[in-house]
VOTORLO-110993 format. One line per field, with one value per residue (C-alpha): z, x, y; residue number from 1. Coordinates in Angstrom, 3 decimals, padded with zeros to 6 digits. Last residue first. Layout:
N
up	[Z ...]
east	[X ...]
north	[Y ...]
num	[NUM ...]
***
This chain:
302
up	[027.491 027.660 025.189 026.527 023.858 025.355 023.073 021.848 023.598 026.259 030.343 030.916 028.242 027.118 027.056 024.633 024.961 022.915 024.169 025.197 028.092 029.008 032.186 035.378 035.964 039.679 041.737 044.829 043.616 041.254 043.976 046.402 043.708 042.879 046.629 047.169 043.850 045.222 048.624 047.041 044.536 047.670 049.968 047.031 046.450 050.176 050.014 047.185 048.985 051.475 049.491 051.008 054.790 053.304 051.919 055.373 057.023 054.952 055.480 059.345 059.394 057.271 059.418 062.629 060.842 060.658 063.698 065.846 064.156 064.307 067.884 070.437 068.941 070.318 070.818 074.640 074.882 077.292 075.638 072.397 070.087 071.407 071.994 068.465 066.883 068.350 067.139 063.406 063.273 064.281 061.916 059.191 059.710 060.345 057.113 055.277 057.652 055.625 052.093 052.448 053.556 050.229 048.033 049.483 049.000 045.968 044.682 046.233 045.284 041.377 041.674 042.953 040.432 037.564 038.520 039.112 035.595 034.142 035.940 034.670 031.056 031.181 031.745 028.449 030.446 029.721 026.272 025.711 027.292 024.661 021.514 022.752 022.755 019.349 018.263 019.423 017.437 014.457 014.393 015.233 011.597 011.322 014.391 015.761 016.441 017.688 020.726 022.077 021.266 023.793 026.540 026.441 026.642 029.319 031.385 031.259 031.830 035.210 036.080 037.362 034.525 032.160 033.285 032.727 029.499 028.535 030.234 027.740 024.714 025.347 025.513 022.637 020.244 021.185 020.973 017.109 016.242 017.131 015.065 012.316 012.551 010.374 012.145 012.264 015.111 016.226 016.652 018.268 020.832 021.913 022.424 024.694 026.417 026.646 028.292 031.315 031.749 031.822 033.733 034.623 034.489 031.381 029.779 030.775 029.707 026.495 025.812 026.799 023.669 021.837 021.876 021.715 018.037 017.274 017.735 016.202 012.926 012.880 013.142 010.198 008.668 008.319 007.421 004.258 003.305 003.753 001.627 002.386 000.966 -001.720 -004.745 -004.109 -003.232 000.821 002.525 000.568 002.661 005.499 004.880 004.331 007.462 009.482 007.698 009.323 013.137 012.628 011.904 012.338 008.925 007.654 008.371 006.315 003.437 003.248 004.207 001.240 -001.352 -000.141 -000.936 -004.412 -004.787 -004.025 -006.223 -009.484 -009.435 -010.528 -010.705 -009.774 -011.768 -009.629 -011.182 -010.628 -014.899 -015.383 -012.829 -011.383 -008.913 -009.095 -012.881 -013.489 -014.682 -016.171 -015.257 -018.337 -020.451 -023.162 -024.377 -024.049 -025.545 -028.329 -028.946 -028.474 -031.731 -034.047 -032.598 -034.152 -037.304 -037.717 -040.301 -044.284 -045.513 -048.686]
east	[-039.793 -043.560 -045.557 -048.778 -051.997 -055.259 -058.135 -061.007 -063.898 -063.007 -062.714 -061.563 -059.374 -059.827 -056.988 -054.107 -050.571 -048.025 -045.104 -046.781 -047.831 -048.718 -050.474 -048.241 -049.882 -050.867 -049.259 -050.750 -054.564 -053.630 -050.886 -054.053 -056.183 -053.774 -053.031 -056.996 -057.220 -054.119 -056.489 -059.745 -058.471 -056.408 -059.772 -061.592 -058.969 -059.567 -062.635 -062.845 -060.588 -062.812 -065.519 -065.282 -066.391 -069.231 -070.192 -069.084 -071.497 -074.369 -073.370 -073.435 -076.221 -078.373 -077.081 -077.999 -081.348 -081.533 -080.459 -082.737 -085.663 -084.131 -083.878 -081.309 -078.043 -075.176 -071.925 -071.742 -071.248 -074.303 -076.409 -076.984 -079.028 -079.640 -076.091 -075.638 -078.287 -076.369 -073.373 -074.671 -076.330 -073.424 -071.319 -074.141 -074.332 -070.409 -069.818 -072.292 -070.836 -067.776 -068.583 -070.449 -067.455 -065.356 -068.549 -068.143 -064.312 -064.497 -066.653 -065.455 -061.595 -062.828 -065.277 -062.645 -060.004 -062.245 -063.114 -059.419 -058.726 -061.298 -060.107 -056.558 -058.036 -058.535 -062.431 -063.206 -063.767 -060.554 -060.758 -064.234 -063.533 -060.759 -062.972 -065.431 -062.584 -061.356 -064.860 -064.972 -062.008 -062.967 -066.452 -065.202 -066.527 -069.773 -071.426 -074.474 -075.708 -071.775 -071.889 -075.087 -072.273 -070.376 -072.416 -073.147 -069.707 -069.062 -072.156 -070.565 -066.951 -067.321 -063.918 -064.256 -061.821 -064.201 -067.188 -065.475 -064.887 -068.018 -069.578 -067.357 -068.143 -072.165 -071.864 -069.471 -071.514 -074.881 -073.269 -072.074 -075.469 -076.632 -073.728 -075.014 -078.618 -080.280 -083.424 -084.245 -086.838 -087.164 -083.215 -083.347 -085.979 -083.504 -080.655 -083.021 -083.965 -080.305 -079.302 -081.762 -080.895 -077.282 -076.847 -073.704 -074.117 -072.052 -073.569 -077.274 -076.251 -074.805 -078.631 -080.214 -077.808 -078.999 -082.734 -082.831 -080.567 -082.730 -086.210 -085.113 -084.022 -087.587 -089.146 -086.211 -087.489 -091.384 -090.640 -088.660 -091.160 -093.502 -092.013 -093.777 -090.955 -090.533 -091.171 -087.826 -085.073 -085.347 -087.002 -084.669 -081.778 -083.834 -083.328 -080.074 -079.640 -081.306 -078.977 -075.961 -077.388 -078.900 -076.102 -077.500 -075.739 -079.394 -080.107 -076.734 -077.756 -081.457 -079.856 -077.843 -080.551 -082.958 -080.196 -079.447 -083.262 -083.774 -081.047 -081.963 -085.357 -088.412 -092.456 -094.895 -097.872 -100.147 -101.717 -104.904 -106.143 -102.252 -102.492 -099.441 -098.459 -096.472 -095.442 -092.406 -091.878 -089.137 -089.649 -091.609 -089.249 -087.317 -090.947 -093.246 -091.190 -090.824 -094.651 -095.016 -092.768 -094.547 -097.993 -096.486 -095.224 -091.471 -090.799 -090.322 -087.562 -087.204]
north	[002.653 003.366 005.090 006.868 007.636 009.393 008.512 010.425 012.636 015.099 015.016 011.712 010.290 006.820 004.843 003.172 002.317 002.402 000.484 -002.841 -004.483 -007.706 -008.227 -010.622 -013.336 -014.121 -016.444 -016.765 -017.534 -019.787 -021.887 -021.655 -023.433 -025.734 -026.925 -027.513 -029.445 -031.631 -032.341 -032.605 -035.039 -037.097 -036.548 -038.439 -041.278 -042.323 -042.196 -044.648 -046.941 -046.875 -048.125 -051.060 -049.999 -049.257 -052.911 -053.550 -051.830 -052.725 -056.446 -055.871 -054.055 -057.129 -059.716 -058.477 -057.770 -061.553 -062.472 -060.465 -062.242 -065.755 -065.243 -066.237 -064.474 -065.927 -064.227 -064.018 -060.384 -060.124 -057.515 -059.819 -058.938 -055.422 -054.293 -055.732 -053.834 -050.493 -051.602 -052.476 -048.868 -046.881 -048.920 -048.215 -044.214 -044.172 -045.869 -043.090 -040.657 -041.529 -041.378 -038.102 -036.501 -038.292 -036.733 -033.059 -033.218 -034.244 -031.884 -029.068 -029.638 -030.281 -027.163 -025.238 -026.648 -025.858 -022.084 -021.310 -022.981 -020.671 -017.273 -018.429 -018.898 -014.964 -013.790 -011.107 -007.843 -006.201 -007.497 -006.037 -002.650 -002.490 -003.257 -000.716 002.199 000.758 000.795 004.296 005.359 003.494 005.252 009.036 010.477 008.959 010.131 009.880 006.307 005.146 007.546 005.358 002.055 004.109 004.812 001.051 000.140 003.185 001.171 -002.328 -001.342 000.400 000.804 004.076 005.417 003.380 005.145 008.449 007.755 006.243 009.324 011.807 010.161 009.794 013.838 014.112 011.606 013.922 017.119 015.836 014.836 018.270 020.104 017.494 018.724 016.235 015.843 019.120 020.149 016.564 016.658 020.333 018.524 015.592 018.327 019.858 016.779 015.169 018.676 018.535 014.931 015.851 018.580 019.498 022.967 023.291 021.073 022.845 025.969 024.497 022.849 026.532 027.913 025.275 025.231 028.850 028.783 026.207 028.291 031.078 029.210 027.647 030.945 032.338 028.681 029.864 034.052 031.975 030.158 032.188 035.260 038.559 040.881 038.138 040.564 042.545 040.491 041.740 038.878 036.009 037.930 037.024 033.583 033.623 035.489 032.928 030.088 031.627 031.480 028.072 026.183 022.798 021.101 021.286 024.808 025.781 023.531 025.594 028.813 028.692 026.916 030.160 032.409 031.257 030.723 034.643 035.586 033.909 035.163 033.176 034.487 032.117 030.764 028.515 025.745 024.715 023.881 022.740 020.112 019.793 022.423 025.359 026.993 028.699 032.343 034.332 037.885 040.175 042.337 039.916 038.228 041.536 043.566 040.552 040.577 044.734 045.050 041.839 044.257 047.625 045.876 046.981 049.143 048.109 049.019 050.937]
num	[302 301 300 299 298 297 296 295 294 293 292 291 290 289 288 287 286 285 284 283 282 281 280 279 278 277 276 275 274 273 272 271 270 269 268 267 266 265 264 263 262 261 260 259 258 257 256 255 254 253 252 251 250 249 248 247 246 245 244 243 242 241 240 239 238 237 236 235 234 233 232 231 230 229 228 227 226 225 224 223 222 221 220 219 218 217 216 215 214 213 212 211 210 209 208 207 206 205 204 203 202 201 200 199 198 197 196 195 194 193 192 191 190 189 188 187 186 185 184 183 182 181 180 179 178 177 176 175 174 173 172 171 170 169 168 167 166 165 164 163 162 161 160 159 158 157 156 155 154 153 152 151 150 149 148 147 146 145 144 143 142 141 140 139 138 137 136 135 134 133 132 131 130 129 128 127 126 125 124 123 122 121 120 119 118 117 116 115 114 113 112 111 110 109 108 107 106 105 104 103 102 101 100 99 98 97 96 95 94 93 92 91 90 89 88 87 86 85 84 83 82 81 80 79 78 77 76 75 74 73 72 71 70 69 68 67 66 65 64 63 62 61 60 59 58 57 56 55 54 53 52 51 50 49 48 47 46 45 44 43 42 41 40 39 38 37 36 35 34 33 32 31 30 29 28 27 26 25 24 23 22 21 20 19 18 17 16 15 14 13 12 11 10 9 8 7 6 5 4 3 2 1]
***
């Protein structure tokens, strides 16, 4: 005969195959909280979780209200918590367009600033960001002002991973336009060379003048008459001192000379640079920032 089941062995594995997995909250076994499992709710929960991170709020609301209705979550705070925090970005965002769209820009930076404290790794965020910064490099560069689009630029850098080589390429450019040609260098040189020696031959002559003027006027004194003798020793002497100050001048005219000949070719080169400008290189594809949406406008010339 067999022998039946023992009634307690029966309501052991009843109990075993008919109570809800469980997992245990917490570490300290004497506090911990005992909390029943279920497949679907973390499936939805992990959902809205990935969809909340990549910013799409929308989506990862109704993952989160689908962790509402598996039954025994009904009062879930977790999940009531992020369908709040889901609320709150979708808001964010849709008064962050507005202000885009409006042309706001200060208004917009603040709200997009505030979905980024909300969830700091809201890609769709990060992406408005690199767009926005885009777009006022680009139109910077268009107005030619290279030193605010290549700071608008290297913002666009911080939140994007996936347009990196084309906004190097855009920073790149700004810093060969703005890189001074060796032209602009030798223009620089020649002016200082023309101004230099100009300035140093002028001060070379009223420096003769200065001790000429001087000599005469101690010669009028020395002797008024013309006669050529010079009564006192006093007058003598500071006869003799002009007159060997003016010709110790009068010496370095050679020098002066070779000063207004520097200035003079110096002068000639710099008007030759400024005449004859150089022609840019150009090459068939060519590349630009485009004004009204992120990325690079290509032209090929023939």
């Amino acid at each position: 005969m067999r022998k039946l089941i023992h009634p307690l062995t029966l309501m052991l594995l009843l109990t075993v195959f008919l109570t809800p997995a469980l997992r245990v909250r917490g570490g300290n076994p004497g506090t911990a909280q005992v909390v029943a499992v279920d497949e679907e709710y973390d499936r939805y929960r992990k959902r809205g979780d990935d969809l909340f991170k990549e910013g799409k709020y929308l989506e990862a609301r109704r993952q989160y209200q689908n962790c509402l209705e598996v039954p025994g979550f009904e009062n879930d705070t977790y999940a009531k918590e992020q369908i709040q925090e889901c609320t709150t970005g979708l808001t964010l965002r849709k008064q962050a367009d507005d202000a885009i769209r409006q042309g706001k820009g200060a208004e917009a930076l603040k709200l997009m600033n505030q979905l980024l404290n909300l969830n700091p790794d809201d890609l769709i965020t990060k992406g408005q960001f690199a767009d926005y910064y885009e777009r006022e490099g680009n139109q910077f560069f268009n107005q030619k002002q290279y030193v605010a689009a290549r700071e608008s630029y290297t913002k666009a850098l911080n939140y994007t991973n996936t347009r990196q080589e084309t906004l190097r390429l855009q920073i790149q450019t700004i810093d060969s336009i703005s890189r001074p040609s060796k032209q602009v260098g030798l223009k620089v040189v020649t002016g200082l060379v023309a101004v230099g020696a100009g300035a140093y031959a002028l001060l070379l002559r009223n420096d003769y003048n200065t001790k000429l003027s001087a000599l005469n006027q101690i010669s009028q004194t020395a002797d008024p008459t013309g006669s050529g003798t010079i009564d006192t020793p006093d007058a003598y002497r500071q006869y003799n001192e002009a007159y060997r100050a003016a010709e110790a001048a009068q010496q370095k005219n050679g020098l002066f000379k070779a000063c207004v000949g520097v200035a003079a070719v110096a002068t000639v080169a710099e008007l030759y640079l400024l005449l004859h400008k150089p022609k840019p290189k150009t090459t068939a594809l060519q590349w630009k920032p485009s004004s009204q949406s992120w990325g690079l406008a290509i032209g090929y010339t023939f």
